[in-house]
N, C-alpha and C positions, 0 to 999 in steps of 0.2 A: 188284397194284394196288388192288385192295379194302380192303389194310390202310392205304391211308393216307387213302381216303376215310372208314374207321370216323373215321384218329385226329380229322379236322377235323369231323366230325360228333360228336366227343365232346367238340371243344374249344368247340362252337357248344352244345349242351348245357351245357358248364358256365358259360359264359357268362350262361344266361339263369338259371342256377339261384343265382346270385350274388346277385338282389337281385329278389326276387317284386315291386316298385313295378311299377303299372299304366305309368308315364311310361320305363322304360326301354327304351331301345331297343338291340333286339338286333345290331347295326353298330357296328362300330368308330367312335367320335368325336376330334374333335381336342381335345385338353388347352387347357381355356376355362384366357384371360391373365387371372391376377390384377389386380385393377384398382390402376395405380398410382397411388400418395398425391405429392404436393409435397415435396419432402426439405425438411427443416425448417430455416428461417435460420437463420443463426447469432446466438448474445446480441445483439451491437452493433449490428446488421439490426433487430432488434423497436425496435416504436415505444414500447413500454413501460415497456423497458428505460429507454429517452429519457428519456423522463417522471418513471419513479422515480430516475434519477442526476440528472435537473435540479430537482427535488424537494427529495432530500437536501440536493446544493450549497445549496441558497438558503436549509433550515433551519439548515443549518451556518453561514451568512452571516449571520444571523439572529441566531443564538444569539453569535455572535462581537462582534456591534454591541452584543447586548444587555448584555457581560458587559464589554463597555469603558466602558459608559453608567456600569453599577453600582461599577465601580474610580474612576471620575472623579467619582461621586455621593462616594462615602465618603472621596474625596482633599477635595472641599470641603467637608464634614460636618466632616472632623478639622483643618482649617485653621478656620473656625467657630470648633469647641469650644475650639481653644491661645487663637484672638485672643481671646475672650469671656473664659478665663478669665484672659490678659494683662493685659485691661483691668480687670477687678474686682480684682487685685492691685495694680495701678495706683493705684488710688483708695484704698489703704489707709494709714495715717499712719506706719504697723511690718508692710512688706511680709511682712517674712519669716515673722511667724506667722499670718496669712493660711491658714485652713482653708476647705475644701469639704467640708460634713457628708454630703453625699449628691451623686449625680453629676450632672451639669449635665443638662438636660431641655429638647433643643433640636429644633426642629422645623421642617420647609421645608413651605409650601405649592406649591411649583413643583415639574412632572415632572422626572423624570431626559433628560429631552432639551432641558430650558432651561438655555442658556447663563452667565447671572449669576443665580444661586441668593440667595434670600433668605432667611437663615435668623433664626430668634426662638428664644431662650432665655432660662429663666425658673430661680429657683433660692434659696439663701439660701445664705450667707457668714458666717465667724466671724470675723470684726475683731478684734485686739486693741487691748487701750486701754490707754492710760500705765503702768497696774499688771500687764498681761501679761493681763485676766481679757478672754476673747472675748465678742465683744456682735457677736450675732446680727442682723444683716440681711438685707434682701431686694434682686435684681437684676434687670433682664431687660435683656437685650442685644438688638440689633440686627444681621447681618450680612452683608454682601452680596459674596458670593464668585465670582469665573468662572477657570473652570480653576486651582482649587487656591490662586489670591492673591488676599486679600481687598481690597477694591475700599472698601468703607467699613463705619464701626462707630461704634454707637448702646448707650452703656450708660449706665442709670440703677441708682443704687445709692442705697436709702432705707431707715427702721428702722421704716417701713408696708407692706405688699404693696400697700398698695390708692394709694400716692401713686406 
């Protein structure tokens, strides 16, 4: 009977010999519960998530008006330049040798979200005369376009820039 009081008085011995800390105590303790954390929502649960896909959307939405604005801007831009250059061919006595020495230089004071665009361009023209020899003038047009048809047109064509 004695050997089996040595062996629990050896198992109490090793016990304390485990861990010299002043705070441990020689008795058996109960295995302290890990504390538990909140299992983590899922993506479409965060409010973040929210925020950055409704984010996105509306820069995408965004960039989408913008990019229709600038198709629509340059559809009346290039309806502008045909009639401007229609009408200075118009005015000539021998349409057909009618040159552009340099490219028309036309310019809108109105944003890309105004409806009927008014555009000015400015420029000089080679007219030919009875003998075929071109004689240089000057033009500035008028013209006022909404959604790609022009709406009215203003050209003066003179052999002063300044008249």
């Amino acid at each position: 009977m004695r050997t089996g009081n040595n062996h629990s008085l050896l198992l109490f011995r090793k016990t304390l010999a485990l861990d010299n800390s002043p705070y441990q105590t020689p008795y058996p303790t109960q295995p302290v519960p890990v504390p538990t954390t909140k299992p983590k929502k899922p993506l479409f649960k965060r409010w973040r998530f929210w925020l950055l896909l409704v984010g996105a959307a509306l820069v995408v939405f965004m960039g989408f008006i913008f990019v229709i604005l600038k198709i629509s801007e340059a559809q009346d831009t290039e309806a502008a330049l045909d009639k401007c250059r229609e009408q200075v061919t118009n005015r000539a006595k021998y349409p057909g040798g009618v040159s552009f020495p340099e490219e028309i230089d036309i310019q809108s004071p109105d944003s890309i979200t105004d409806s009927p665009r008014t555009y000015h361009a400015f420029g000089q023209v080679d007219f030919p005369n009875g003998f075929g020899t071109p004689v240089r003038e000057f033009y500035s047009c008028t013209i006022v376009v909404d959604l790609g048809d022009v709406q009215d047109s203003t050209v003066h064509v003179a052999k002063d820039p300044l008249r």
